[in-house]
C-alpha positions, 0 to 999 in steps of 0.5 A: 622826559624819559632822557631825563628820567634816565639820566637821573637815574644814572647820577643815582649810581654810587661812586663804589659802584662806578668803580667795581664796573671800570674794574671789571672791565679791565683785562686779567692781564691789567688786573695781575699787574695792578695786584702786583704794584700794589703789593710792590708799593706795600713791600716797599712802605714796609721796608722803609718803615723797618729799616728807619726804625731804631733797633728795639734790642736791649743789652743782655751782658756787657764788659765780658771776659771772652770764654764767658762770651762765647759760652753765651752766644753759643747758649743763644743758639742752641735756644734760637734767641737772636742776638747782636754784638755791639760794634767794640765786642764788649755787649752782646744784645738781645730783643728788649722783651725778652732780655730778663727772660734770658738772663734768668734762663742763662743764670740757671746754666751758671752763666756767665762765670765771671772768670773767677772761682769763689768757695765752690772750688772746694766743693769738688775736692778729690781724696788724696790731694795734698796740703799744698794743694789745698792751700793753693785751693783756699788762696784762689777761692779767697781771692775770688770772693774778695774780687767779687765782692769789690765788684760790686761797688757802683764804679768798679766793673771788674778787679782781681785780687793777689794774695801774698800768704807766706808760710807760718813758722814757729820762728817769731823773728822769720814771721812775714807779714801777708800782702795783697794787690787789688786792681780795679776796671772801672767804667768809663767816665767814672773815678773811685772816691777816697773814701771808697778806695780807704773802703777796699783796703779795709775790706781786703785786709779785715778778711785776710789774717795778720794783714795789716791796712798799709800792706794793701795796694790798690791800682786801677785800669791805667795803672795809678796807684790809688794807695799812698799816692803823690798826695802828702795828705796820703803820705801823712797817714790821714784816712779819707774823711781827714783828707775830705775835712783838710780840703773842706777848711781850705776851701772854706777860708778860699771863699771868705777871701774870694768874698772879701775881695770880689767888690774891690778888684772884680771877678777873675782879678785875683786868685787865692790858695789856703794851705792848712795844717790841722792837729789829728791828734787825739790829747788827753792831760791830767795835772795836779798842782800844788802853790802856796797861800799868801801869808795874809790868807794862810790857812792852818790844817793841822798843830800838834804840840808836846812838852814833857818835863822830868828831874831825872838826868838824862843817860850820860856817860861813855855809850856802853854798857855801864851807861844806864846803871842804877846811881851809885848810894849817896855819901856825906858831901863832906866825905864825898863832893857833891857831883855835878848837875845837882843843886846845893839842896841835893835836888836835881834840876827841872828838865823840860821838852816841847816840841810843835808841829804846824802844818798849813793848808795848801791849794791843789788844783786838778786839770783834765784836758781833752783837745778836740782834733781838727784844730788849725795849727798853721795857716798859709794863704798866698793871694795874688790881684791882677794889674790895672789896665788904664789907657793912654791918651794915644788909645793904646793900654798897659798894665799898672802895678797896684800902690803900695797903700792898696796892697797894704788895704787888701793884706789887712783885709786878708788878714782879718777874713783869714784870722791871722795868728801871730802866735799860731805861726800863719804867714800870708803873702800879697802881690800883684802881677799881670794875668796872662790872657787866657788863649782858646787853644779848642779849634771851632769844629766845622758844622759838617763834622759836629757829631750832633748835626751829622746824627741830626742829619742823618735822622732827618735824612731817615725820614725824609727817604721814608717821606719819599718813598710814600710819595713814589709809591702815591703818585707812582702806584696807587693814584694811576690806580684809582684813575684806571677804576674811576669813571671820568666825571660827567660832561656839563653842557653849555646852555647857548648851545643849540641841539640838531640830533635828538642827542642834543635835544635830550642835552637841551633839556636837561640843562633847562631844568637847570636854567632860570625859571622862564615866564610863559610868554618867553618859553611861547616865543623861545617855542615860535622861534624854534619852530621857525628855524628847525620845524622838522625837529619840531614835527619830530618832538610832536610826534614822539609826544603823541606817541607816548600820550598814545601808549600812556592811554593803551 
């Protein structure tokens, strides 16, 4: 009973403890050198795990001019910020928890500069400098403001200005006009639209003097000229929006025609281009016009009519000055014949005027006509249908040109989507041709060169050295380890095993505790039986019973 009391005992013991006794009883050397693997397998954890991280750096500043940055590098130092520069030189940068930090600490010292000067220039102006200086002064810091003001549009990432300012004179006839030439860096995968390049011509000519729209040239990082290209919308003196809504009309007609002959000949059997010429021009036209009524609707506005009737005789004779003079005294007709115009009872004849004027009414029409622009003056579309394929009865193919009756079908329905106008001068044009095959020049790029499976494979193989390493360092430190401290488990003894030394006893025992619960006859015969084949261990077992009823009873 006392064996296994003991043993209970001695399961009772905590696994921790067990552990804490198998590591005190290793030697200082086994403990040093179990201290240092492990602080090995931890460096090791540690470093894998830095190095697999992504770099948690932000960019501070980019697209800089050199003197810039070196300004800020050599700023970085002096405050011990630590930075990076990108692998093209063109960013530099900076732990991301503190890159606004830096950068307002770094604005407070004026960086960067910018490589331009603006109106600050002026504020150092020293006494005695010249005029010219001057000048040259107001030039540079007038153009710097125009250069930082086109930077900041949302594509523009750097641009600089030339000014061409001639001398005034007093002489009208010598007087030039000033110039400018603007050349814009955009950033990469980004392209300036019309309206923002019609937006820089206006803004560098509205601060300039006397500088008119067309004498601003715009170019940007390779060299196309952005103003008055090879376009001959451009060419024709349409501003952006003009440009836009030319497009827009065209692209509107494509799709009606692109609508009207996708059931018929199916997608990609055809192809259309619309040529559209508009009227910007802005008419305004007053007329005023005068007709006359019919005769059955005539109108009188206004008659007048004057008669006048008299006896006297109208002024006659030799135009002078005898011609108005009082008549001469009356004679006898028998010493004086009667003068002519007077009648045989000496009275003068009736003289009688009229006269009438009629003025009938006219109709006055007045127009006043305002034409919107935009108007369609001419349009010009061209369609070209793919040929039939048919198959021959041999399993080869060839193409078919269209009939005739269907070419006629589909300009008729052209015709109709486009809203043709004879008046107007529209022209359209209808054929049909065989579409050449469409070739994938693009190779197939191998999968061990596709740059998404290289970067694919190049984050899985960070995770799987990362996986790696923490296998090594289980396997290789830490489970050694924990074997060296932890006791073995307890050995389990078979039952069919008989016992000869008091060691086997005591195994005997304990593993009967365990076994089925036996009946009373069984345990007397198992009893008899062993006291037959071993009495001496039995005569010991008495013994040791008696002795401890013997120590029980003191």
């Amino acid at each position: 009973m006392a064996t296994a009391d003991t043993a209970t005992a001695t399961g009772a013991v905590s696994p921790a403890a067990l552990a804490l006794q198998r590591f005190n009883a290793l030697s200082q050397r086994q403990k040093m050198a179990g201290a240092a693997a492990l602080a090995l397998a931890i460096a090791m954890l540690v470093g894998v795990w830095l190095w697999s991280r992504a770099p948690d750096y932000a960019v501070l500043f980019s697209n800089l001019e050199e003197r810039d940055g070196g300004a800020i590098v050599t700023a970085l130092q002096q405050q011990n910020v630590p930075y990076r520069i990108s692998s093209n030189g063109s960013a530099i940068l900076v732990p991301s928890a503190n890159v606004h930090d830096i950068r307002l600490r770094l604005a407070a010292q004026g960086l960067p500069k910018g490589g331009m000067v603006g109106f600050e220039v002026m504020e150092n102006q020293r006494l005695g400098v010249s005029q010219f200086l001057e000048q040259v002064n107001f030039q540079r810091a007038l153009e710097g403001e125009l250069g930082r003001t086109i930077q900041a549009i949302s594509s523009v990432s750097a641009a600089r200005v030339h000014l061409a300012m001639p001398k005034q004179t007093g002489f009208l006839r010598d007087e030039q006009k000033p110039s400018a030439s603007v050349m814009v860096t955009l950033y990469p995968g980004r392209v300036m639209d019309p309206s923002q390049v019609a937006g820089i011509v206006h803004l560098v000519s509205s601060s300039v003097p006397h500088m008119a729209n067309e004498r601003v040239s715009v170019v940007d990082q390779n060299g196309n000229l952005l103003t008055h290209g090879s376009d001959p919308l451009r060419n024709a003196g349409l501003d952006a929006t003009q440009i836009t809504y030319v497009r827009e009309v065209e692209a509107g007609f494509i799709r009606r025609i692109e609508n009207i002959l996708a059931p018929i000949v199916g997608e990609g059997n055809y192809k259309a281009q619309v040529t559209a010429e508009l009227d910007f021009n802005q008419v305004e036209q007053t007329a005023e016009t005068f007709r006359p009524n019919p005769s059955p609707e005539q109108a009188i506005r206004s008659q007048q009519t004057t008669e006048q009737q008299t006896r006297e005789p109208g002024p006659g004779g030799v135009p002078g000055a005898l011609t108005n003079q009082p008549p001469a005294p009356a004679t006898a007709p028998i010493v004086n014949p009667n003068p002519g115009g007077v009648g045989p009872d000496g009275v003068l004849p009736l003289n009688s005027n009229r006269s009438a004027t009629l003025n009938y009414e006219l109709d006055r029409t007045i127009q006043h006509t305002r034409q919107a622009p935009g108007q369609i003056k001419r349009l010009s579309v061209a369609v070209v249908v793919n040929q039939r394929t048919e198959t021959l009865p041999n399993g080869t193919t060839k193409t078919v040109p269209l009939p005739d009756d269907e070419i006629a079908r589909i300009t008729n329905l052209v015709r109709e989507a486009m809203g043709f106008s004879q008046t107007r001068g529209d022209s359209l044009n209808v054929s049909s041709a065989p579409f050449a095959a469409v070739s994938d020049t693009s190779e197939a790029v191998p999968l061990w060169k596709d740059p998404e499976m290289l970067a694919l494979a190049k984050e899985l193989g960070r995770y799987l050295l990362v996986a790696l390493a923490i296998a090594f360092v289980y396997f290789g430190v830490i489970r050694p380890l924990i074997k060296a401290v932890t006791p073995p488990p307890p050995e389990v003894a078979d039952d069919t095993e008989g016992a000869g030394t008091e060691e086997g006893d005591e195994d005997v025992i304990v593993d009967l505790s365990g076994a089925r619960v036996m009946s009373f006859d069984e345990k007397l015969a198992r009893a008899r039986e062993l006291a037959k084949s071993d009495p001496k261990m039995v005569a010991n077992l008495l013994k040791e019973w008696l002795g401890a009823k013997e120590e029980g009873k003191k």
